[in-house]
C-alpha positions as CSV (number, residue, x, y, z in Angstrom):
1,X,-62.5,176.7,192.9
2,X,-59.5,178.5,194.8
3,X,-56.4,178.3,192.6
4,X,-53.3,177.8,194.3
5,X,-50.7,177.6,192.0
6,X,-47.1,178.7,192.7
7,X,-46.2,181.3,190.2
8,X,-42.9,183.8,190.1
9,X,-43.5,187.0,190.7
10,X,-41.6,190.2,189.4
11,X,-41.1,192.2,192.2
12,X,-40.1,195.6,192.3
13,X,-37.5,198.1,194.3
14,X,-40.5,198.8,196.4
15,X,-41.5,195.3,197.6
16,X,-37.2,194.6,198.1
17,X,-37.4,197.8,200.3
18,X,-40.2,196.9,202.6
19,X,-38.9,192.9,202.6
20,X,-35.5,194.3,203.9
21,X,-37.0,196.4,206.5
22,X,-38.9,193.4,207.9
23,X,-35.4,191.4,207.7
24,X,-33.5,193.9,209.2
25,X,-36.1,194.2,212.2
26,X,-35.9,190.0,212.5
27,X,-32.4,190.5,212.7
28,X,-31.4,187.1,212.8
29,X,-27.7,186.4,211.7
30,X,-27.9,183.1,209.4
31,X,-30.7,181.4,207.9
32,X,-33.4,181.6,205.0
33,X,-35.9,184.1,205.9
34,X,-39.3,184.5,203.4
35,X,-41.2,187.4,203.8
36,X,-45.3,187.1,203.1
37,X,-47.3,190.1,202.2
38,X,-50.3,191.1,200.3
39,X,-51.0,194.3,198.4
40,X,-53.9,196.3,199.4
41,X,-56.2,198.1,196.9
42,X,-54.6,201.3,197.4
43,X,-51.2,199.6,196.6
44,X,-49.5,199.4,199.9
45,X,-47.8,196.1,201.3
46,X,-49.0,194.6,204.3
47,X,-46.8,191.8,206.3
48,X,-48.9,188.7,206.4
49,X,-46.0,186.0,207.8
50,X,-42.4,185.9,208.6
51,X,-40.9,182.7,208.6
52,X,-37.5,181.5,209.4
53,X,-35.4,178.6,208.3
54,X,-38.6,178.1,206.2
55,X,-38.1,173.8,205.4
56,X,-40.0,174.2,202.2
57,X,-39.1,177.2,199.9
58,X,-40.6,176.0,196.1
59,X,-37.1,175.3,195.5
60,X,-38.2,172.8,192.6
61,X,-41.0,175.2,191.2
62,X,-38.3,177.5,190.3
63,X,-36.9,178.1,186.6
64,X,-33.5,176.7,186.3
65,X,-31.4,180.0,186.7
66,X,-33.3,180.7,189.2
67,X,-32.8,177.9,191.3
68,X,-29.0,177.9,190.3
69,X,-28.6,181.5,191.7
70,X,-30.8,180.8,195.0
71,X,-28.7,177.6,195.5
72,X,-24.9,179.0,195.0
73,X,-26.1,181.7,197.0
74,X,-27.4,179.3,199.7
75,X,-24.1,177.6,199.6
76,X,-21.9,180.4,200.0
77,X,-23.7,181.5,203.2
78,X,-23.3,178.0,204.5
79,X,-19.5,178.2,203.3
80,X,-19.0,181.9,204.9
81,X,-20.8,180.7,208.7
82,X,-17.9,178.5,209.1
């Protein structure tokens, strides 16, 4: 049986690098934007989905200080479109 649960995973400079690249290329100006890629077995990331203004973002399968951070930080970009 196919497990599917959500875990958190530790990413590294490399994987913020190539998410950025895809963000900066999607170039939109405000929103949530989640990046989906899968590793190959040599290691390199591959872009399997870019979503934006994604409605459901495992806010609620997040540790605590995690969701606190992702939610002030949420805030303050709503606060700073206006």
């Amino acid at each position: 049986m196919l497990d599917l649960t959500l875990e958190k995973y530790n990413f590294t400079n490399e994987d913020v690098e190539f998410a950025q690249k895809i963000i900066k290329w999607n170039g939109i100006k405000n929103g949530i934007q989640r990046v989906d890629a899968c590793r190959t077995q040599d290691g390199k990331l591959l872009l399997v989905e870019l979503e934006d203004l994604n409605p459901y973002l495992s806010v609620l399968e997040l540790d605590e200080e995690t969701r606190e951070v992702f939610m002030t930080d949420l805030i303050n970009a709503f606060n700073n479109m206006v």
